[in-house]
N, C-alpha and C positions, 0 to 999 in steps of 0.2 A: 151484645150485638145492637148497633144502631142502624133501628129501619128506614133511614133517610141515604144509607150507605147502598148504593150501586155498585155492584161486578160487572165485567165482561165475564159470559159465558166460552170460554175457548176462543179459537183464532177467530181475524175475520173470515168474513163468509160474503157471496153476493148479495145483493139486496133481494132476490125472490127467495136465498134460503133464508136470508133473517127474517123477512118476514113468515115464512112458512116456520122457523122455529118456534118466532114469538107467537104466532099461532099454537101450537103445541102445548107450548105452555102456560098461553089463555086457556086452553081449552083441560088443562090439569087442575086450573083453578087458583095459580098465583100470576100474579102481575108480571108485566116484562114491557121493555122497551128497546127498541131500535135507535142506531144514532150512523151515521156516516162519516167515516173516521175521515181527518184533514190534514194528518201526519201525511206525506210523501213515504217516507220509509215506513211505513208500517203496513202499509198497502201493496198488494204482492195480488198476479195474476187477477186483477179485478175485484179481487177480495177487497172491500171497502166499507162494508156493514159489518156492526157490531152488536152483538145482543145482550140486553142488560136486564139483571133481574136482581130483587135486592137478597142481603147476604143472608141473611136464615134459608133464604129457599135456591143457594145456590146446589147445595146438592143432589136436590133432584131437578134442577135443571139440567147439570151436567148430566146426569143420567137419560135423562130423555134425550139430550142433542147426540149422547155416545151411541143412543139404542137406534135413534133416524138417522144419525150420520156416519159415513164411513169415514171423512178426512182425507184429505189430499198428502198425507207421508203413508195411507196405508198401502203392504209392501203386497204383489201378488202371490199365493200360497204356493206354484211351483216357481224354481228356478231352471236354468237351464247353463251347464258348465258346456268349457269350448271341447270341453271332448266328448260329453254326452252328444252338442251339436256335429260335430266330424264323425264319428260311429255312423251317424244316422247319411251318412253322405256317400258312406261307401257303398259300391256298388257289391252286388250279391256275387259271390262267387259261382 
């Protein structure tokens, strides 16, 4: 592993969570940096921050951003089918 090698830590994020990440992981006691991604396509919903830590200590970076962040693909734990919604619609006999 070469310690001059920077990762991105998962997708981007806005700038108050990468700095609030890169916080996180000053404060676990390895280095980390911020950078403002300039790709057009890479940049989705204001996500434009990207959090870089070098590659030895990328996996307990990931582990801490997985433990503080939920992600924007996480799905909500109930669903709801169109028939469970129509049931609830009928009036009571």
């Amino acid at each position: 592993m070469n310690p001059d090698v920077w990762v991105p830590i998962g997708a981007p994020v806005t700038e108050q969570d990468a700095h609030f990440l890169r916080d996180l992981i000053h404060q676990a006691g390895y280095p980390a940096r911020i950078e403002r991604i300039t790709d057009p396509l890479e940049i989705k919903n204001g996500r434009s921050w990207r959090v870089y830590v070098r590659d030895e200590h990328a996996d307990i970076a990931f582990e801490i951003r997985d433990h503080n962040f939920t992600g924007p693909t996480r799905r909500p734990t109930r669903r709801w089918s169109l028939t469970g919604i129509l049931r609830r619609r009928r009036p009571a006999a």
